[in-house]
PDB file of N, CA, C and O in Angstrom:
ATOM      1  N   UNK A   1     168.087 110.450  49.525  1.00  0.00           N
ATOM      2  CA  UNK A   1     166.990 109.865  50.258  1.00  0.00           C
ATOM      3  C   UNK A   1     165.646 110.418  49.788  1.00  0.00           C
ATOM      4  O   UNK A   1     164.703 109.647  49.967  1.00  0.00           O
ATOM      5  N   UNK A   2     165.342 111.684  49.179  1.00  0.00           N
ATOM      6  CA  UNK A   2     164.288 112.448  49.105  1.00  0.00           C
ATOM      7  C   UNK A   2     163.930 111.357  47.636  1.00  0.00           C
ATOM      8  O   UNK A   2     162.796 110.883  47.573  1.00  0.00           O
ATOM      9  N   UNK A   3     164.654 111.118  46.842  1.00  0.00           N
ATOM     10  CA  UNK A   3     164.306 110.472  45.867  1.00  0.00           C
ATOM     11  C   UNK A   3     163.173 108.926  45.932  1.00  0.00           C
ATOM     12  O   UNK A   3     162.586 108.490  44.941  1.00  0.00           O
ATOM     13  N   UNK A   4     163.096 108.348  47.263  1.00  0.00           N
ATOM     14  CA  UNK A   4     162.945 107.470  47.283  1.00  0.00           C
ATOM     15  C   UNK A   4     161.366 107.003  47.157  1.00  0.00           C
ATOM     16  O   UNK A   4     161.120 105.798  47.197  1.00  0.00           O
ATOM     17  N   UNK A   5     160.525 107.756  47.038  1.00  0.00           N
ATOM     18  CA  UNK A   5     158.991 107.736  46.815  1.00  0.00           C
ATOM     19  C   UNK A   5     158.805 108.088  45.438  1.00  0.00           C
ATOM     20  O   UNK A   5     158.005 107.386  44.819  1.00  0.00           O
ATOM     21  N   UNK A   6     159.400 109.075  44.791  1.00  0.00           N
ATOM     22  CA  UNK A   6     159.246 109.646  43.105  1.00  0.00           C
ATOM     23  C   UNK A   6     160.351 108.074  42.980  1.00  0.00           C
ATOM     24  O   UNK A   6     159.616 107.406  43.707  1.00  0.00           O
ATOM     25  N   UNK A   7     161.147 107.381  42.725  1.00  0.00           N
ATOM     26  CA  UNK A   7     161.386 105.935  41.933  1.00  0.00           C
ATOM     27  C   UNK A   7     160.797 105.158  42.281  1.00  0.00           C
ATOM     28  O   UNK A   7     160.912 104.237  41.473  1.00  0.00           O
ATOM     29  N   UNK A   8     159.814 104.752  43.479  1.00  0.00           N
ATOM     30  CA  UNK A   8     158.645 103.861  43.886  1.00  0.00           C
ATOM     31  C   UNK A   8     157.818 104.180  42.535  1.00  0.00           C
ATOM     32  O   UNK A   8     157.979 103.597  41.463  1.00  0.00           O
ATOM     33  N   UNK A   9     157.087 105.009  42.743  1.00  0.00           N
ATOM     34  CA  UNK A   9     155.909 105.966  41.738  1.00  0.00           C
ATOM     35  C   UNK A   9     156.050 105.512  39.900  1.00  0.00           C
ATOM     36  O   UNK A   9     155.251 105.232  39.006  1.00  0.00           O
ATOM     37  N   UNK A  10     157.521 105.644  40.026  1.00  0.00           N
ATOM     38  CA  UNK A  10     157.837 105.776  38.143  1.00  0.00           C
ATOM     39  C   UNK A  10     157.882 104.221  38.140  1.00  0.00           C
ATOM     40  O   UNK A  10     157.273 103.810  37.153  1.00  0.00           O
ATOM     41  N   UNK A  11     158.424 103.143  38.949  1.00  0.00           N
ATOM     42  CA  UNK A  11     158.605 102.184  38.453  1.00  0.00           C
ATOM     43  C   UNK A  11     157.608 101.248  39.243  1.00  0.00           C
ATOM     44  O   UNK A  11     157.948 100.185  39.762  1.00  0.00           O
ATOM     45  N   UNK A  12     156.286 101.797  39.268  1.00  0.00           N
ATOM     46  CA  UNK A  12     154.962 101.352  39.649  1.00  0.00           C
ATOM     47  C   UNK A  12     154.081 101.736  39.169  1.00  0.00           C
ATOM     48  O   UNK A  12     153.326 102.212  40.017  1.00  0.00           O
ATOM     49  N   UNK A  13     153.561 101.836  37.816  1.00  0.00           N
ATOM     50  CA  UNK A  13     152.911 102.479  37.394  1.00  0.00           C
ATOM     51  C   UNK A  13     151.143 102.455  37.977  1.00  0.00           C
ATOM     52  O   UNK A  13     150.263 103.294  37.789  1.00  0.00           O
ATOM     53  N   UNK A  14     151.105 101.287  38.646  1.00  0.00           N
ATOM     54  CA  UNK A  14     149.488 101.017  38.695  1.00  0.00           C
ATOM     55  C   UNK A  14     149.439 101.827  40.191  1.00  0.00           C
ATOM     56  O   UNK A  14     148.419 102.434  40.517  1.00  0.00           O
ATOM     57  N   UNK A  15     150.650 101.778  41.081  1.00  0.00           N
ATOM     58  CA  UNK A  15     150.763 102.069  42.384  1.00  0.00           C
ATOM     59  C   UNK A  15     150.365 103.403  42.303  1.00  0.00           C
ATOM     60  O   UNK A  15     149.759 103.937  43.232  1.00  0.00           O
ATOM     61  N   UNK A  16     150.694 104.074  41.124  1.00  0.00           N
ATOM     62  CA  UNK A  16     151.253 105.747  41.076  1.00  0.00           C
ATOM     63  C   UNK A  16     149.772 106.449  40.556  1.00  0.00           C
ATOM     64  O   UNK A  16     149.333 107.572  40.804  1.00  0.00           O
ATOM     65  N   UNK A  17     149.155 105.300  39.706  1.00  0.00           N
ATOM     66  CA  UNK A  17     147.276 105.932  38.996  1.00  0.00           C
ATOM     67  C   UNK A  17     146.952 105.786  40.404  1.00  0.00           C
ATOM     68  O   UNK A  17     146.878 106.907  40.908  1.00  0.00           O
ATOM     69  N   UNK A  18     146.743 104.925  41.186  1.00  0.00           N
ATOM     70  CA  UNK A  18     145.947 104.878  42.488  1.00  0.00           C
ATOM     71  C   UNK A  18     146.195 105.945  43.449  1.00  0.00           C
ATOM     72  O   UNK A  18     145.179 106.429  43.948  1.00  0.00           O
ATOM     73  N   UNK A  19     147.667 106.569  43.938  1.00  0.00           N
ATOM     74  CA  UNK A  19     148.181 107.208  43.961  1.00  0.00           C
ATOM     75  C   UNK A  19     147.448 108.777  43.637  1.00  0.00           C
ATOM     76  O   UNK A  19     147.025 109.515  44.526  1.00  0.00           O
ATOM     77  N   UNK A  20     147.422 108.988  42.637  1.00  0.00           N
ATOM     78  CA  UNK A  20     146.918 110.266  41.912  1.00  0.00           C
ATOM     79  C   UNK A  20     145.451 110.450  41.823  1.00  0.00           C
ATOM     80  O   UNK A  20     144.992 111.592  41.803  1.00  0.00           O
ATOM     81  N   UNK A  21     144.547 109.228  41.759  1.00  0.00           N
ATOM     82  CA  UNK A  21     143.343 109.300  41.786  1.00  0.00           C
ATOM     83  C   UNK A  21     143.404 109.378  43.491  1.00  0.00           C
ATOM     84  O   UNK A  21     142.664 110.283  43.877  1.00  0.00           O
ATOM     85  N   UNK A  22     143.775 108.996  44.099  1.00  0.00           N
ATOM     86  CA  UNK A  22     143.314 108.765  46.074  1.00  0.00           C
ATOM     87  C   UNK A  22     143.520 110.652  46.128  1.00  0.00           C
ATOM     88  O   UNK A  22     142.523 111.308  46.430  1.00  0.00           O
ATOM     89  N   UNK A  23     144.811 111.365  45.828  1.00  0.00           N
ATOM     90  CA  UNK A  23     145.429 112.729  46.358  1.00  0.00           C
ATOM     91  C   UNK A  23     144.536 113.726  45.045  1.00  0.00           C
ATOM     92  O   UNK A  23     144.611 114.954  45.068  1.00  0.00           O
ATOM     93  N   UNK A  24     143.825 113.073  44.097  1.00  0.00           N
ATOM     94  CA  UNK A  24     142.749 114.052  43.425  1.00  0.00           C
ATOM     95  C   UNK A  24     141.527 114.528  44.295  1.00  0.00           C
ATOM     96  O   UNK A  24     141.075 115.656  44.493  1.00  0.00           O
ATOM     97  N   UNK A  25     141.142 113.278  44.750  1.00  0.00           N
ATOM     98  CA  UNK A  25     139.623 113.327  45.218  1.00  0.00           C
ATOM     99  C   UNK A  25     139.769 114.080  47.030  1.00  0.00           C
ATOM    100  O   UNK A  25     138.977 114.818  47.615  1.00  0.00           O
ATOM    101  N   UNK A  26     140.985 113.557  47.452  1.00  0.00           N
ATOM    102  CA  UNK A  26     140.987 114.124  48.355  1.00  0.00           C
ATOM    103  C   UNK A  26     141.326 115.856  48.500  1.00  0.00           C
ATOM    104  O   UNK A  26     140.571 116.505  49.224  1.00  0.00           O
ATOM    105  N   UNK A  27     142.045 116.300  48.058  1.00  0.00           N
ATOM    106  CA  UNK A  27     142.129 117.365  47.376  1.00  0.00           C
ATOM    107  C   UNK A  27     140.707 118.180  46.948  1.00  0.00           C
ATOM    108  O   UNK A  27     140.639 119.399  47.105  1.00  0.00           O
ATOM    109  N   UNK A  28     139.520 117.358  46.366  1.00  0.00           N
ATOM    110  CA  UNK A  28     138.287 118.609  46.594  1.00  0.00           C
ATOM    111  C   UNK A  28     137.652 118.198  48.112  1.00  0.00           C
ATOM    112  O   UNK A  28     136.611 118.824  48.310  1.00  0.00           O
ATOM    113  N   UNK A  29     137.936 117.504  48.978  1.00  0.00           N
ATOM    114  CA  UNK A  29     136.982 117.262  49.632  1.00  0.00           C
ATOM    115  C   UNK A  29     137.376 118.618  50.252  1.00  0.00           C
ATOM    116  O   UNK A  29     138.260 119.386  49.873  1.00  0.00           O
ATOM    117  N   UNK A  30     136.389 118.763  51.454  1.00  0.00           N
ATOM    118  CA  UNK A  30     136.371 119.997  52.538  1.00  0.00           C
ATOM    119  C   UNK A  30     137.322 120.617  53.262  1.00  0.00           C
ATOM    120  O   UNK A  30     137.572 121.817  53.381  1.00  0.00           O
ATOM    121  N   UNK A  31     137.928 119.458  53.831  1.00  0.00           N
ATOM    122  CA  UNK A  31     138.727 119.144  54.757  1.00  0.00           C
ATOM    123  C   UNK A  31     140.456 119.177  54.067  1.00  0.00           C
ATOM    124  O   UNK A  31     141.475 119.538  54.657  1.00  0.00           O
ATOM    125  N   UNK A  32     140.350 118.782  52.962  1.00  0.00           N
ATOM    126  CA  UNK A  32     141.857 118.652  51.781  1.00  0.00           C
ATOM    127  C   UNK A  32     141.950 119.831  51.726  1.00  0.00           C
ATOM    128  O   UNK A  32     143.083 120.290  51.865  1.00  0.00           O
ATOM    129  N   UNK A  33     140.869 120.730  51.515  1.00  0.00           N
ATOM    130  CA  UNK A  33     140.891 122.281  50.785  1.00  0.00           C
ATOM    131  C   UNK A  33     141.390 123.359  51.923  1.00  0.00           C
ATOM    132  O   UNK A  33     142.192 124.265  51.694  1.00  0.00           O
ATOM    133  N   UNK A  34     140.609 123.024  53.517  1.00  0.00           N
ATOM    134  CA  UNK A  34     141.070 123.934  54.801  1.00  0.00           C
ATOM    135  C   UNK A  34     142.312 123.928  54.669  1.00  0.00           C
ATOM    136  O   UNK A  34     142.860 125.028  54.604  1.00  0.00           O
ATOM    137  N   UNK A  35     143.180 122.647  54.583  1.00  0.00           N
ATOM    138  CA  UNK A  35     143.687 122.432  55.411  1.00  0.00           C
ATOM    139  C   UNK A  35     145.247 123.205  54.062  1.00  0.00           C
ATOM    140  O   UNK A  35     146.293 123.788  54.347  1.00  0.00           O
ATOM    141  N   UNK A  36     144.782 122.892  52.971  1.00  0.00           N
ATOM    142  CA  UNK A  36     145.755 123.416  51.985  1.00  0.00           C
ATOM    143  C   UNK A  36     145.638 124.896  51.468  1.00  0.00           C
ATOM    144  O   UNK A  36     146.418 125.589  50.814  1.00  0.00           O
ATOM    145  N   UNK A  37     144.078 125.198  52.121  1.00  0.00           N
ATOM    146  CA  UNK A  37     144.157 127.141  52.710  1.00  0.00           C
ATOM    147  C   UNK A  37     144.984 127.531  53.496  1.00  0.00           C
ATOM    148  O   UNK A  37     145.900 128.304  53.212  1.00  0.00           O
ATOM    149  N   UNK A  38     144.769 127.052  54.569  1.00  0.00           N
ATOM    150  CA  UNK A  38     145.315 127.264  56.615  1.00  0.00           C
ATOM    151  C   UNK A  38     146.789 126.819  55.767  1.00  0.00           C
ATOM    152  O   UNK A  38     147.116 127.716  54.991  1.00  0.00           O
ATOM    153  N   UNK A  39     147.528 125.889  55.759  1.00  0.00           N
ATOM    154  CA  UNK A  39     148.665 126.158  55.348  1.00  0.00           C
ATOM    155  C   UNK A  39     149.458 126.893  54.207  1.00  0.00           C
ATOM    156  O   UNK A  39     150.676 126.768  54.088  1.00  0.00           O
ATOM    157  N   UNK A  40     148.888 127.466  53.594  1.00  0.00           N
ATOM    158  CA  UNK A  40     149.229 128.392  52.286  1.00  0.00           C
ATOM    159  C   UNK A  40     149.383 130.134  53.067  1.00  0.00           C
ATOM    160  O   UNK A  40     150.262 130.983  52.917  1.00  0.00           O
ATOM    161  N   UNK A  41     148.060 130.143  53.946  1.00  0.00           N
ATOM    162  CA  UNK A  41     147.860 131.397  54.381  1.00  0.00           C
ATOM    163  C   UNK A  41     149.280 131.278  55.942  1.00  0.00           C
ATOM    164  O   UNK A  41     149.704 132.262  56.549  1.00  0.00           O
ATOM    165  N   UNK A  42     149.512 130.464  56.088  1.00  0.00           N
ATOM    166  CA  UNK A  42     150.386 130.260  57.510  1.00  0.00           C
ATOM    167  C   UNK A  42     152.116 130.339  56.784  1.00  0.00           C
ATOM    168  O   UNK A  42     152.969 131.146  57.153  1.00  0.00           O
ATOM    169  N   UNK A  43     152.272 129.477  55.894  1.00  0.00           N
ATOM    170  CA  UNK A  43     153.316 129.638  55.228  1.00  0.00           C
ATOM    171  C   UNK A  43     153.499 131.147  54.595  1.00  0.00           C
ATOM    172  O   UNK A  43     154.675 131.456  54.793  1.00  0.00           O
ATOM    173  N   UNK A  44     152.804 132.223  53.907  1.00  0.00           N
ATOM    174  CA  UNK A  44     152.650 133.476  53.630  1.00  0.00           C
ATOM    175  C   UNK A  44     152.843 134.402  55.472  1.00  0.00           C
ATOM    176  O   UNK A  44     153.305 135.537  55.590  1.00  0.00           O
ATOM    177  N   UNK A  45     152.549 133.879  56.183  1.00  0.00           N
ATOM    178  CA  UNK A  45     152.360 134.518  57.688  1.00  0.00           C
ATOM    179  C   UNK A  45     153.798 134.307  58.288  1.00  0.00           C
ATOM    180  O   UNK A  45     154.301 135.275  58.857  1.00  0.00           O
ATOM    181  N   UNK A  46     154.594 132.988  58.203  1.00  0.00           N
ATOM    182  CA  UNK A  46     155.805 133.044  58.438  1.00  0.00           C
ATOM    183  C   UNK A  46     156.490 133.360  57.586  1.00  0.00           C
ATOM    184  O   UNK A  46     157.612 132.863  57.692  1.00  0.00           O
ATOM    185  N   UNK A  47     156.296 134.229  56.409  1.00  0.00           N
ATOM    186  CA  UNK A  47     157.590 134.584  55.509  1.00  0.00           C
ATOM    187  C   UNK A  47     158.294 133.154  54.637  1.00  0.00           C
ATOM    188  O   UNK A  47     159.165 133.377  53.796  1.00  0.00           O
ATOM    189  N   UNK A  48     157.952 132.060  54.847  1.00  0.00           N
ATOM    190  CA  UNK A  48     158.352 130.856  54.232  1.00  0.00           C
ATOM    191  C   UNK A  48     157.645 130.363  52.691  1.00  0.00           C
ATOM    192  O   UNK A  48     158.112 129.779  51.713  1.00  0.00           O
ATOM    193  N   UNK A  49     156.617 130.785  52.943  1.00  0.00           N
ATOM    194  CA  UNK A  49     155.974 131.034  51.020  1.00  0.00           C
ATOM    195  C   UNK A  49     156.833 131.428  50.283  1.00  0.00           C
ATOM    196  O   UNK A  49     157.345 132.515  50.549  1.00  0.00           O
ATOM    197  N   UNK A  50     157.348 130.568  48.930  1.00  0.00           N
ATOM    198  CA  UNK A  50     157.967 130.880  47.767  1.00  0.00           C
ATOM    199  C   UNK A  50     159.475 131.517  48.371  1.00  0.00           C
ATOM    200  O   UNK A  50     160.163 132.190  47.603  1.00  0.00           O
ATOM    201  N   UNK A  51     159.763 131.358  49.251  1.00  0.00           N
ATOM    202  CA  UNK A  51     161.426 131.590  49.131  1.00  0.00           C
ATOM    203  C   UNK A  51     162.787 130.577  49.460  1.00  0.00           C
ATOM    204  O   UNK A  51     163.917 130.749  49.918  1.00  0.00           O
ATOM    205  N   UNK A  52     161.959 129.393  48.932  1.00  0.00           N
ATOM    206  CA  UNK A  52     162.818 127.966  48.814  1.00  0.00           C
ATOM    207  C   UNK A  52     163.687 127.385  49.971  1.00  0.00           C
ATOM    208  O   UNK A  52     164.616 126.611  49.739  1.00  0.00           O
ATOM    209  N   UNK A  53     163.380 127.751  51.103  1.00  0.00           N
ATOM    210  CA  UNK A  53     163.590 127.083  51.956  1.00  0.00           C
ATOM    211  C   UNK A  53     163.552 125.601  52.576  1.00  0.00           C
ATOM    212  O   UNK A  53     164.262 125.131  53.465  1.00  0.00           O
ATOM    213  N   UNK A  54     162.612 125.062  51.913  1.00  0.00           N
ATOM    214  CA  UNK A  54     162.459 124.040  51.937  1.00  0.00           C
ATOM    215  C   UNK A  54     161.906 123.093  53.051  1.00  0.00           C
ATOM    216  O   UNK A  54     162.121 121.901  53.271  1.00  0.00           O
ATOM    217  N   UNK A  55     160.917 124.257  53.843  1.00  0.00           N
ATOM    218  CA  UNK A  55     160.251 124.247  55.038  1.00  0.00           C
ATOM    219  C   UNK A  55     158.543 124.407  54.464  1.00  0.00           C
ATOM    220  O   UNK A  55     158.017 124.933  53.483  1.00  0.00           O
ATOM    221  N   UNK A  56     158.117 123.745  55.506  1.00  0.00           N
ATOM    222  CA  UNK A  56     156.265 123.953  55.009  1.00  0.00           C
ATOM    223  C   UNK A  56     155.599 124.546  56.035  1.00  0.00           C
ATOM    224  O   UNK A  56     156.592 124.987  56.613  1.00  0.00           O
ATOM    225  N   UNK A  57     154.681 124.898  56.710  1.00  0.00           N
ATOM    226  CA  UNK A  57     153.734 125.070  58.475  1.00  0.00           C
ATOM    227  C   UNK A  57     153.555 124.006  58.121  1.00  0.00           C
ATOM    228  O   UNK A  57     153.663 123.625  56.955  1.00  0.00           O
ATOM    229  N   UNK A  58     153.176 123.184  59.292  1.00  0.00           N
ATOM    230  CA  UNK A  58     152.653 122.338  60.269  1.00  0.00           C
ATOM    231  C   UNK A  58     151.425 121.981  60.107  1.00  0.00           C
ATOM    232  O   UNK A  58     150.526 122.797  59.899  1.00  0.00           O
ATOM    233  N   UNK A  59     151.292 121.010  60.166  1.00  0.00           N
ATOM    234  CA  UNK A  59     149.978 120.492  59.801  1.00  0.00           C
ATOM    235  C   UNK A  59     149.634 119.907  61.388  1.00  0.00           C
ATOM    236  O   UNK A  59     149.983 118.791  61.772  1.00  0.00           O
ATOM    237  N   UNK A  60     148.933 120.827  62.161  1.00  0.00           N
ATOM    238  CA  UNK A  60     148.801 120.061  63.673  1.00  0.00           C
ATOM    239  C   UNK A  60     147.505 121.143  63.825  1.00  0.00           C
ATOM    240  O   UNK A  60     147.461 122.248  63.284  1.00  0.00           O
ATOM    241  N   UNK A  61     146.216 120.414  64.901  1.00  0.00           N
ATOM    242  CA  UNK A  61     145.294 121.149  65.445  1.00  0.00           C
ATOM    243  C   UNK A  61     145.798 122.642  65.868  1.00  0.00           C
ATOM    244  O   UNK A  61     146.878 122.662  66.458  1.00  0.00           O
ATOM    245  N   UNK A  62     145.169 123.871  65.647  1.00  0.00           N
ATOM    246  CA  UNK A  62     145.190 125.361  66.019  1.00  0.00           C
ATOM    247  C   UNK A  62     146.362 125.636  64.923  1.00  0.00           C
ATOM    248  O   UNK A  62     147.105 126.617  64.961  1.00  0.00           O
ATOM    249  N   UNK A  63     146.392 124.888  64.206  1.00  0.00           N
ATOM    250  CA  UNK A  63     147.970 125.647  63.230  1.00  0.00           C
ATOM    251  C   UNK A  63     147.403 126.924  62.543  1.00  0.00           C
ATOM    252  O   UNK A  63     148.205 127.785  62.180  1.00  0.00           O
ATOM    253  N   UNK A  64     146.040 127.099  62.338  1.00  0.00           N
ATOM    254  CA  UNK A  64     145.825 128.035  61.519  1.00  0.00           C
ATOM    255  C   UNK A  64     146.495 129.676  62.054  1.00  0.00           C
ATOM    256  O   UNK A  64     146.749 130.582  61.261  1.00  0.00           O
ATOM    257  N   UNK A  65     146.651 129.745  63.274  1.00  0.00           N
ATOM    258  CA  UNK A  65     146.800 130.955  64.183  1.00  0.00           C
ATOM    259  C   UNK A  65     148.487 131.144  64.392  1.00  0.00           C
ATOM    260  O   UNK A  65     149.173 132.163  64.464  1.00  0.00           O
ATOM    261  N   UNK A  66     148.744 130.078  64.439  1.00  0.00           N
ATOM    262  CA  UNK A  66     150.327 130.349  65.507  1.00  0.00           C
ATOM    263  C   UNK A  66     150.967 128.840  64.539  1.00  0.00           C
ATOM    264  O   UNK A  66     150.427 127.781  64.220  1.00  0.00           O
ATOM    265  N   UNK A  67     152.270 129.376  64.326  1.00  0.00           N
ATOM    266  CA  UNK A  67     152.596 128.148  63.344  1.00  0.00           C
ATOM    267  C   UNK A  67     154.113 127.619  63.820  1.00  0.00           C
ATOM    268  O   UNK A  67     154.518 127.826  64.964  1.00  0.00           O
ATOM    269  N   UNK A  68     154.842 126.970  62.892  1.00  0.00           N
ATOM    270  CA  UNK A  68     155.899 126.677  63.185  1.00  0.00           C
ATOM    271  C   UNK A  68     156.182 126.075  62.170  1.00  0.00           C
ATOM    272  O   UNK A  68     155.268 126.355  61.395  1.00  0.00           O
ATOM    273  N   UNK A  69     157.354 124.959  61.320  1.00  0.00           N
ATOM    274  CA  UNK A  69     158.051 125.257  60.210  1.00  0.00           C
ATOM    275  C   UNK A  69     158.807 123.569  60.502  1.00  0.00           C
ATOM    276  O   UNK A  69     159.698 123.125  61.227  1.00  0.00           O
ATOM    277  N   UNK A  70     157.966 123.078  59.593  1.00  0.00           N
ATOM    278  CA  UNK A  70     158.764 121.512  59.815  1.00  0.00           C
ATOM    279  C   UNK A  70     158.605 121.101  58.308  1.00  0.00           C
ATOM    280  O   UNK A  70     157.655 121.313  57.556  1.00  0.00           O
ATOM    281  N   UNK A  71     160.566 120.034  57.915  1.00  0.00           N
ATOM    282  CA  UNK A  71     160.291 119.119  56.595  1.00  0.00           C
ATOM    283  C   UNK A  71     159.073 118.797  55.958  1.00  0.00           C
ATOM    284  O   UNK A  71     158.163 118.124  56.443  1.00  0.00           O
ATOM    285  N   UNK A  72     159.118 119.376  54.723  1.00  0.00           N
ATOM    286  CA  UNK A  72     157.844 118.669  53.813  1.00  0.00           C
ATOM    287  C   UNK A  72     157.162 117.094  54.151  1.00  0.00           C
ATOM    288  O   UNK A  72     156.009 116.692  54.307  1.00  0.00           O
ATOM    289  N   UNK A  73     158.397 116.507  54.172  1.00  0.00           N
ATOM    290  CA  UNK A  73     158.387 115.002  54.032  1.00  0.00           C
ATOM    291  C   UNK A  73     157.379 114.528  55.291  1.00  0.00           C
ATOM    292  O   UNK A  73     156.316 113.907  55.275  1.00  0.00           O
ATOM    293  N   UNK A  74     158.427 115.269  56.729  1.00  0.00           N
ATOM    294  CA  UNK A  74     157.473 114.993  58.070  1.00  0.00           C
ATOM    295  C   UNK A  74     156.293 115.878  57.901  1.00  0.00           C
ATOM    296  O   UNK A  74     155.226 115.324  57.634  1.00  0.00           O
ATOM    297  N   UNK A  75     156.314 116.746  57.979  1.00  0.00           N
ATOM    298  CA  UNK A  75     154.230 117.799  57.565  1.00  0.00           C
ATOM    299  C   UNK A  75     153.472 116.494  56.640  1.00  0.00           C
ATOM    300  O   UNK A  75     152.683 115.923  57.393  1.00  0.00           O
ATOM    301  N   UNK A  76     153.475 115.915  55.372  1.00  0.00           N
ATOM    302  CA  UNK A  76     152.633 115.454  55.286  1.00  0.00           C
ATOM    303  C   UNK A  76     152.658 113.786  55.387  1.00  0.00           C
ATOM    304  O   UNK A  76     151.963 113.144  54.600  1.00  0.00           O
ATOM    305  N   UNK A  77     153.280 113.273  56.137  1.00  0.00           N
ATOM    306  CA  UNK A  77     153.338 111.887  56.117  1.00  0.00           C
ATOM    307  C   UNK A  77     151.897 111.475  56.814  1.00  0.00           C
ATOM    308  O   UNK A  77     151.411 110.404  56.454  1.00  0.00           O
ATOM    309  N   UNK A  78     151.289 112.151  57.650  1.00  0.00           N
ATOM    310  CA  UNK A  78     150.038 111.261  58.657  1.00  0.00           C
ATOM    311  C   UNK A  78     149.130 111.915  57.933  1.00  0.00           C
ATOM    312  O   UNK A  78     148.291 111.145  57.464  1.00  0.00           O
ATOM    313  N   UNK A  79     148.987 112.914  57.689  1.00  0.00           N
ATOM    314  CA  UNK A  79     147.170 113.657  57.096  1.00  0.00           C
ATOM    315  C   UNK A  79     146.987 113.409  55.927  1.00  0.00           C
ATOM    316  O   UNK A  79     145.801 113.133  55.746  1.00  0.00           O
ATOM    317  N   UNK A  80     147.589 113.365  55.002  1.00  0.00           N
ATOM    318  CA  UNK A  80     147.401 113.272  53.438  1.00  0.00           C
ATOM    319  C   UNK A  80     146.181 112.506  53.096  1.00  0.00           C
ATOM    320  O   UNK A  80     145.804 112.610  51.929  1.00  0.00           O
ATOM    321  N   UNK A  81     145.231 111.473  54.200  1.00  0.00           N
ATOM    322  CA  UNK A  81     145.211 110.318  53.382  1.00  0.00           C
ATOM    323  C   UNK A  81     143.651 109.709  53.464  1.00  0.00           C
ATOM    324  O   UNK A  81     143.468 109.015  54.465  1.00  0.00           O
ATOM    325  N   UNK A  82     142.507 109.856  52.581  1.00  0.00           N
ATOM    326  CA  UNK A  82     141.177 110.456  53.080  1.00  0.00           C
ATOM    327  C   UNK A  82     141.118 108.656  53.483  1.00  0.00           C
ATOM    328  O   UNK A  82     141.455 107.577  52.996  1.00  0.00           O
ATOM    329  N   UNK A  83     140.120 109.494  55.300  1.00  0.00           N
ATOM    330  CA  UNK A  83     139.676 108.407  55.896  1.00  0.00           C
ATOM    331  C   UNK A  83     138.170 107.578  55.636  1.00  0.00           C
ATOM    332  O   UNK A  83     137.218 108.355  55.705  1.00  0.00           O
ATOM    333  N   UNK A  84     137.923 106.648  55.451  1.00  0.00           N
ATOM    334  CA  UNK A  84     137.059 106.350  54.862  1.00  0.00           C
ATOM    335  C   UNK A  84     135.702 105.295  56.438  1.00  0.00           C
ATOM    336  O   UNK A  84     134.614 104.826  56.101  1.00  0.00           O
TER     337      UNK A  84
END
């Protein structure tokens, strides 16, 4: 099942530039950068940084402080996606 967005991507090529240009730009904005601090520094805080678990923190208001440990897939399905 995890496969099912990476064979969208490869056998879409125009889907996958749009794709990469939308998660570039969002990525420097302000808000891309907190939020991929606050979870880097939260994931290092629960011991879940780099030991393949296959868990991320939470991407939810006050996460920066007090965290908790949910699927990659569910963490970034709603925020990823700059609002315009």
């Amino acid at each position: 099942m995890a496969g099912n967005t990476a064979e969208y991507y490869r056998s879409n090529p125009d889907a996958r530039k749009k794709r990469l240009k939308q998660q570039s730009a969002y990525q420097k904005t302000a808000k891309g950068s907190a939020i991929k601090k606050n979870a880097n520094k939260l994931n290092r805080k629960l011991g879940t940084y780099g030991n393949g678990d296959g868990k991320d923190a939470a991407h939810y208001k006050g996460s920066t402080t007090k965290g908790r440990l949910q699927s990659p897939s569910t963490n970034r399905k709603s925020r990823l996606k700059i609002r315009k």
